[in-house]
Each structure stands twice: as C-alpha cells, then as structure tokens.
N, C-alpha and C positions, 0 to 999 in steps of 0.2 A: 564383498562384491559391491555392495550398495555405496561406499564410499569412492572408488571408484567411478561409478554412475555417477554420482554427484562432479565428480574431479574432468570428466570427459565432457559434459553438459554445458559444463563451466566455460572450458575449450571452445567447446563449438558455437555457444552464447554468444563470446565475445569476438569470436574470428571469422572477418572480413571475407576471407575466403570462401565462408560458408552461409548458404541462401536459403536451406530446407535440410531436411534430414531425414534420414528413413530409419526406424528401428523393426529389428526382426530378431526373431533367434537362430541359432546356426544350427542348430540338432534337425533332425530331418520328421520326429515324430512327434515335436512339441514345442511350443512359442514358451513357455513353460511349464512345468509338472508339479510346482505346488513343491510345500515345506519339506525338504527332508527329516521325515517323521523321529527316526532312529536315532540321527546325527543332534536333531533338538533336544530331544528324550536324556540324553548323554549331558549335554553342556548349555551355556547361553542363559538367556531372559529368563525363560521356561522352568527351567529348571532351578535356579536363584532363586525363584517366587514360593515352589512348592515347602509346603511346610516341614519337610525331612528333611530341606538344604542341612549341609554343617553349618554350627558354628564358628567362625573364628574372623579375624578383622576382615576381608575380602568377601564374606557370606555372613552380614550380618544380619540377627533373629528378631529387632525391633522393627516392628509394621512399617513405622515413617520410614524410615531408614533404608528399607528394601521397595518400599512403593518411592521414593525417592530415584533409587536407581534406577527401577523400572521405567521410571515418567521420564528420564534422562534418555535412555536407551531410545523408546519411544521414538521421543520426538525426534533425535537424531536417526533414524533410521526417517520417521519422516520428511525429515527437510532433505535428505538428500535424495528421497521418488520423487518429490517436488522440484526437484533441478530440472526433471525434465518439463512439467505445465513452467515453471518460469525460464525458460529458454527462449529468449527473444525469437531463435528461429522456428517456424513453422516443423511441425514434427509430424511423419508420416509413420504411424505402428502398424504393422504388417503382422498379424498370427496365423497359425496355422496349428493342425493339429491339436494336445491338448493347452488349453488357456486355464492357469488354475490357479487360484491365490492370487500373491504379488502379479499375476501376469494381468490380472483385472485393475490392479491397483496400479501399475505402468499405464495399462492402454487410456484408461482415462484421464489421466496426464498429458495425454497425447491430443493434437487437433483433430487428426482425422483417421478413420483405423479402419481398415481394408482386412477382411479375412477370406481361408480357402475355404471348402465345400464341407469340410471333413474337420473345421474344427470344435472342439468340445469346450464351453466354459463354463463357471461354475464359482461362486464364491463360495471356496470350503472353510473358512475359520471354524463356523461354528460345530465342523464336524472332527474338529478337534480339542473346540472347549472351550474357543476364546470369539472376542467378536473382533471383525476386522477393525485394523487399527490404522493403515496406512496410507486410506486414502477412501478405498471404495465406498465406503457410509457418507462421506460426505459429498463425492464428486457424481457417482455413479447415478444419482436423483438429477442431478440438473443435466447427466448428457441423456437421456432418455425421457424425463420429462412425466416419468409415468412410475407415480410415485408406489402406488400397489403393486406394480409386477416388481418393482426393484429389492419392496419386501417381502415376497414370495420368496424368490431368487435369491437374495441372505438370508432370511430364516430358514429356509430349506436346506438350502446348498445341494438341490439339485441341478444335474447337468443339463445345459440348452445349446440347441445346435446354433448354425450359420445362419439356418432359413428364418429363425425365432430371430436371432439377435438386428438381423437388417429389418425384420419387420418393426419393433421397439425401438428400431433408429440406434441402437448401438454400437452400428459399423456401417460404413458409406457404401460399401458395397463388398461382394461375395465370389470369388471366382475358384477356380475347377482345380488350381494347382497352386502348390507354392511357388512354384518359376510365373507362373500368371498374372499372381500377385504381386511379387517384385515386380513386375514388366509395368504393370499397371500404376504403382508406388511410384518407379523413375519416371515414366510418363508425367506425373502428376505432379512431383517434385521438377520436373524441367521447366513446367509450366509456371508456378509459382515461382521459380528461379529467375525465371524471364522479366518479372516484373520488378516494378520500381523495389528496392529494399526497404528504401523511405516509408513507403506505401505497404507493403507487406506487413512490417515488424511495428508501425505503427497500429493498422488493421489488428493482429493478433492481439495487441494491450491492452488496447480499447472492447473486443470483445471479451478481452478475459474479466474487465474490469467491471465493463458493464453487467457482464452475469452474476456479479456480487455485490452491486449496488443498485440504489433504483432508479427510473428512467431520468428522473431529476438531474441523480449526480451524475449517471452516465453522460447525460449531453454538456452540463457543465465540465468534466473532464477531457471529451474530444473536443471543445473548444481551445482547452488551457493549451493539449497538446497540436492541435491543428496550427493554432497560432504559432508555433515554431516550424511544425513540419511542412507548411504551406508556402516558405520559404525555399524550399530545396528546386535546385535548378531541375529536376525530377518531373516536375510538372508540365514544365515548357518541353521537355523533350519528351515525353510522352502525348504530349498535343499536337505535338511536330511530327511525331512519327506518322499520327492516325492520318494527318492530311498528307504528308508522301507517299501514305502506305505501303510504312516499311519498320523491320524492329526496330525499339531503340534501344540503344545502351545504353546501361547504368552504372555511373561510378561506385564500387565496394561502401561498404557502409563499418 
C-alpha cells in the first residue's frame, strides 16, 4: 500500500491541477486501525528478523546480513510516508475514529490535521515490541512542541481523545462528525486553493525548512528562494486585486 502512497503523492506533487489535498480514510469507524497483528505474525520484516526464521538464501541467519534487509525495508517503507511531508502541496489529514500506528506517522506528514469528536490515538508500536520506526519519533516532538507528553504517549502507548490532542496542539481543530470534518477540510483547502501557488508552495518549503534548521539558515534560505519567487507576475495581481477589491487569478503552477 505504502508504495502506492508514495506513487500518488508524486502525482499530485507535481500536478498543476492540484492546489491543496485532503487525506482521510474511507472506512466509517477508523482513520486507521493500526498493524494487522496476524497477517505480520505470518510473513514480512517481523518475522525475517525473529531468530526461528528458516534458513536458506532468501532468509538468511548472519546478523549483518538480516539487519541489512531490515534497514533496507525500513527506510523504503520510510521514504515513501514521507511523500506525503515532501509534497510541494499543502495537505489537509482529516481522522476520525480510531488513529493508531502508521495513522500518527501519516498525520504528521501532514500540514494541518483536523479531527472528529470521537476519535482515539495512540502510538502503539511499543505494544507490540518494537519502537516506532516511520516517522512519529522524529516528527511528532516538533508538531506539539511539548517534548514530555510526546514521551508519555510513546512509551505508554496509551489512548488520547480529540479534547487532549487540540489541547497539545496536535490538531487544528475538532468537530462533532466525519461529514463535518470534510466540510470544514474543503472549506479550508478552497481557501488556500484561492491563493497565489507561487506563494503557497513556496510558504510550505520554507516552513518545512525552517523547522530543521536554524533561524540563521532559515532567513538565508528564504532569501536564496524569494529572490526567484519574487519575480512571479503573482505579486502584482495580488496587489491589484486588494485595490479593486476583487479575487484574483492565478495562473497553474
């Protein structure tokens, strides 16, 4: 599935037609549900690793050799959640229901994540023996900001509602239904739609950039990039508009 995700990201990264994005799940009682326990247990990463694999060329028993695989699997399972944080367009993740696992390691990928009343999350890896690998350790401290509850909430891996997560700033806001949420999603994507693309998908780089460097490189960065983007006829008809007061359009990007 995950390669996938990667291949549709890619899509919608590079195509003109597209100004914002909304991700959600389509099941009615979960944004996701977390690892199918059974189905890992059987085949996969998990089970290569354990020291009762067979031997023979495809399941080999030398440490390097299988931690090799592993770190391969890995990372390729990482780069491709990471299609969605490197997605030139702004991404709105919408949960609902329960958020578990990968679905924490998605949303913080995500720019901004809207959830319903009633949803449940939860970093479970380590309630199955491993620590999370795909994102949520690294990303989930800088969207919250609040570095001890982040490690309550993985070392535990207990569940926290809606009301917790908007307080810790981990979702921009909370509403009463999944049809709510979408309504609210498209509203919010039409609006960022409306603006310059120049301006939007620049905005996103430079904030993503900035939160991984320091204020130094951040401002020397949005210099290097404004000095091209400040260029774009974008500007004048956005200055143009506010003094007719009226939208403007923006050519595809």
């Amino acid at each position: 599935m995950w390669l996938e995700l990667r291949d549709v990201f890619q899509t919608l990264s590079y195509s003109p037609s597209v100004r914002a994005i909304i991700l959600t799940g389509a099941g009615p009682k979960a944004f996701t549900a977390g690892l199918d326990v059974q189905a890992a247990s059987q085949s996969g990463v998990l089970v290569q690793s354990s020291p009762s694999s067979s031997a023979d060329e495809q399941s080999p028993t030398d440490g390097a050799r299988i931690a090799t695989q592993i770190r391969r699997h890995i990372a390729d399972f990482q780069e491709c959640i990471s299609a969605v944080e490197r997605c030139e367009k702004p991404v709105i993740c919408i949960m609902h229901g329960y958020t578990l696992g990968l679905g924490i390691d998605l949303s913080t990928c995500a720019d901004i994540r809207i959830c319903t009343r009633d949803t449940r999350f939860s970093v479970k890896e380590v309630d199955i023996g491993i620590a999370a690998d795909v994102g949520t350790l690294s990303r989930l401290p800088k969207v919250v900001g609040r570095f001890g509850w982040v490690k309550e909430v993985c070392l535990s891996a207990r569940m926290f509602g809606a009301a917790e997560a908007l307080r810790v700033g981990f979702v921009n806001s909370v509403w009463g239904s999944k049809q709510d949420a979408i309504k609210e999603g498209l509203k919010l994507a039409g609006m960022i739609a409306g603006k310059s693309p120049v301006a939007v998908q620049g905005t996103k780089e430079l904030l993503n950039y900035s939160r991984d460097h320091t204020v130094a490189d951040g401002l020397r960065y949005t210099g290097v990039w404004n000095s091209a983007s400040l260029q774009t006829q974008d500007v004048s008809a956005a200055m143009l508009s506010g003094i007719q007061k009226k939208m403007p359009s923006f050519a595809k990007l």
